[in-house]
C-alpha positions in Angstrom: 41.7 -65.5 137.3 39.7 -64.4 140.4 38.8 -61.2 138.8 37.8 -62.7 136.2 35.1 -65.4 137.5 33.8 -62.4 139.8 33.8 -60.4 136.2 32.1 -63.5 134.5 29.6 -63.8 137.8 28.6 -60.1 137.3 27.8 -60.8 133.8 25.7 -63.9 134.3 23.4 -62.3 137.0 22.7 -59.7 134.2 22.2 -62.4 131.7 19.7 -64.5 134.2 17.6 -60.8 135.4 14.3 -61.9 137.3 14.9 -65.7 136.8 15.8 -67.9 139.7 19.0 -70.1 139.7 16.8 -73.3 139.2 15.2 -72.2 136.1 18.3 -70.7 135.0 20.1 -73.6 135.4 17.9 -76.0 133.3 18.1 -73.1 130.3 22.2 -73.3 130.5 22.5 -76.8 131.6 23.1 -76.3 134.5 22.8 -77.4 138.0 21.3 -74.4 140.9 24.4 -75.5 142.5 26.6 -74.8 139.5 24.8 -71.6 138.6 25.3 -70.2 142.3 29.2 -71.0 141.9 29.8 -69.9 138.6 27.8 -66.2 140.2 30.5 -66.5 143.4 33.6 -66.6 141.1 34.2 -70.4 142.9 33.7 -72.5 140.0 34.1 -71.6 136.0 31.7 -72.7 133.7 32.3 -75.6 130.8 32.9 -74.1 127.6 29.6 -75.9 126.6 27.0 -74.2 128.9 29.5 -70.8 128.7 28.2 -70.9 125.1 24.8 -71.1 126.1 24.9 -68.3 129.1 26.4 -65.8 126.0 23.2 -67.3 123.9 21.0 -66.2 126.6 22.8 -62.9 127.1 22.4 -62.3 122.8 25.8 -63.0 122.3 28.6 -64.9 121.5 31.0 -66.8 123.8 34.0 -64.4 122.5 31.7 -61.5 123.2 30.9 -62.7 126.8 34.6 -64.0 126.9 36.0 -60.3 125.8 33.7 -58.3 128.6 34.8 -60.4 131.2 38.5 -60.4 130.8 39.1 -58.1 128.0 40.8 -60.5 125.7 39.9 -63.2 122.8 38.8 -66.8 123.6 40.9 -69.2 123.0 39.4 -72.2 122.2 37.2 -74.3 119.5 34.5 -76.5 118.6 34.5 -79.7 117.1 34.2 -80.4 113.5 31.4 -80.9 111.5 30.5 -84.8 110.3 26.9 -85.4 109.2 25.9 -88.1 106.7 22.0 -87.8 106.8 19.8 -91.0 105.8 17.9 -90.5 103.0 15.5 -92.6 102.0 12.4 -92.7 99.5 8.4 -92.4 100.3 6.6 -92.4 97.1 7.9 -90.9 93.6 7.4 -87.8 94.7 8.8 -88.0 98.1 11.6 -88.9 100.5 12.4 -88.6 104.1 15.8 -86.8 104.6 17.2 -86.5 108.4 17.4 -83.0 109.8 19.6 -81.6 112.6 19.8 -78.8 114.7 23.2 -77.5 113.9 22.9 -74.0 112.1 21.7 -71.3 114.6 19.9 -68.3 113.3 19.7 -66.5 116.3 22.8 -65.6 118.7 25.9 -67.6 117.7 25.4 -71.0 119.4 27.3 -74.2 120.1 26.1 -77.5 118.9 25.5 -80.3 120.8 26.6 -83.7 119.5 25.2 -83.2 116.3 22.1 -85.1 117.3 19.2 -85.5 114.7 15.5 -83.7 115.2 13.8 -86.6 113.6 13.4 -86.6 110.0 11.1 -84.5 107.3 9.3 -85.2 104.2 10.4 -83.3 101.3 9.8 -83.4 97.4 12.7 -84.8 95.0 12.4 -81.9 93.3 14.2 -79.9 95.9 17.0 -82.2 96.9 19.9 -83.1 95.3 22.7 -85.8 96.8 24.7 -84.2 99.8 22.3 -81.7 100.5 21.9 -81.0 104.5 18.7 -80.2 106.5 19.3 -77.9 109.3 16.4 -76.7 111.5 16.7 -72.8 112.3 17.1 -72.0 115.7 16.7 -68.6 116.1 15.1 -65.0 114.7 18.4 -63.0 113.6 17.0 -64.0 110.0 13.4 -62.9 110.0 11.6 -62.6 108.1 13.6 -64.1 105.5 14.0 -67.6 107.5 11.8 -67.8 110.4 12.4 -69.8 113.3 11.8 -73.5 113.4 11.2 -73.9 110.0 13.9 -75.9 107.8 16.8 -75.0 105.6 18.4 -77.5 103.1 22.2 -76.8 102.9 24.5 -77.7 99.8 28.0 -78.3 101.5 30.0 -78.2 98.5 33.4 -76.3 99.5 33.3 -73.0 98.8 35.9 -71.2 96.5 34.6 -68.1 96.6 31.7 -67.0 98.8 29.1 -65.5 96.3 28.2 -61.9 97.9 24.5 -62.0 99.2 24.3 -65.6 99.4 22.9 -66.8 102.8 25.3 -69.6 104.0 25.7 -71.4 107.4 29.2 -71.2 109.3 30.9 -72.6 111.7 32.8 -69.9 113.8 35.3 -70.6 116.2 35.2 -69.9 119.7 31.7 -68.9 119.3 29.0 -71.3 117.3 27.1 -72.0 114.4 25.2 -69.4 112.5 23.1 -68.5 109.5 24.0 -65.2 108.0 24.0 -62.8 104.5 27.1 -62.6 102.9 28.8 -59.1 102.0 31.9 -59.4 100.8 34.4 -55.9 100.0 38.1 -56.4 99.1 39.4 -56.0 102.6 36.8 -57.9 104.8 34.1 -60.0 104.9 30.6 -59.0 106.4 28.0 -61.5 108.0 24.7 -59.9 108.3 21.3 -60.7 110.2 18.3 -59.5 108.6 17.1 -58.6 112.2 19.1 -56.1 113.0 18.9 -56.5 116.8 21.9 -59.1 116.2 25.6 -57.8 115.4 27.4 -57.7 111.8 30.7 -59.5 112.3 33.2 -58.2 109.8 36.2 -61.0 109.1 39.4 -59.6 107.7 40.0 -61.9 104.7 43.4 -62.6 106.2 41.8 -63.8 109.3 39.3 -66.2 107.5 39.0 -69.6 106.7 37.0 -71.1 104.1 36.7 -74.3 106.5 33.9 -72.0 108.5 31.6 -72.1 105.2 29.4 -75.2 105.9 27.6 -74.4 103.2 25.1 -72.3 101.2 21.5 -71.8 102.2 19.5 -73.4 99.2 15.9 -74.0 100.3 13.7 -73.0 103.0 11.0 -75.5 104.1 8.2 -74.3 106.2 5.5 -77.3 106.3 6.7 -80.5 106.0 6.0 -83.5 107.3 7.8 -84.5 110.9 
């Protein structure tokens, strides 16, 4: 294990380059005094701000996880359960509450599934149990661009249509946005910015309880 955290402290000092502990720290979540400890090997971060240290480094917790002891993370994240408000403005409007769940950037953990506040949209676009998610991230721009909105139908998935964009919830790592490819042995999940990774997923080693749903809509002005 003391390999390991010296591993894991090599790693972080990449990940932070010119920045100082201190402004680190308030990136991650963390204290200077953490950050310093976590560096030392002394002290091993929470899987929470772990998650964000990998974000920072452009990768996933099970990436950082593998480089620093050569073996999968174990571990997992806690389910999704969202029931936005919805409520009207006019006839042509309502106000539909949006959270920052669905990372489209590095794979990232959510936080206590917290709402951003809540956008304007036209009827026309929603339909009941849709989901508004606010992108966090550039792995799929140009096609969804960073702080703009997506609306997510979360009707289960029996088969994932190939191409579809579709949010997921992946275990040990985070929530992402990604392309679907599907091909009879595996399943692909691509970024349109190609400085992210592909993750291929043996269908064996799937589950359709990752699929939070497809990618419907993209809003890019709406009313906060």
């Amino acid at each position: 294990m003391e390999q390991i955290r010296n591993n894991l402290g090599q790693i972080i000092e990449e990940i932070m380059g010119d920045r100082n502990q201190t402004d680190f720290g308030k990136v991650v979540g963390a204290t200077q005094s953490q950050i310093s400890k976590y560096i030392k090997g002394s002290e091993f971060p929470s899987l929470s701000i772990l998650m964000r240290i990998a974000r920072e480094g452009k990768m996933s917790a099970e990436e950082l996880w593998e480089r620093a002891t050569g073996e999968i993370f174990e571990g997992d994240l806690p389910m999704m359960d969202i029931n936005p408000v919805v409520t009207d403005v006019d006839e042509d409007n309502l106000k539909i509450t949006a959270y920052e769940v669905a990372g489209a950037g590095p794979e990232r953990e959510e936080a206590g599934y917290e709402p951003v506040g809540s956008i304007i949209i036209p009827k026309k676009l929603y339909k009941p149990n849709l989901i508004v998610f606010k992108v966090d991230g550039d792995s799929m721009e140009k096609w969804i661009m960073d702080k703009t909105y997506v609306l997510v139908d979360p009707t289960p998935q029996n088969k994932l249509c190939d191409k579809g964009i579709y949010c997921f919830k992946i275990p040990y790592s985070g929530y992402i946005i990604r392309l679907v490819h599907t091909e009879p042995d595996a399943l692909f999940l691509e970024p349109v910015n190609k400085q992210y990774r592909t993750r291929k997923i043996a269908w064996g080693a799937f589950n359709p309880d990752w699929v939070l749903g497809r990618v419907v809509g993209n809003l890019i002005n709406t009313y906060v």
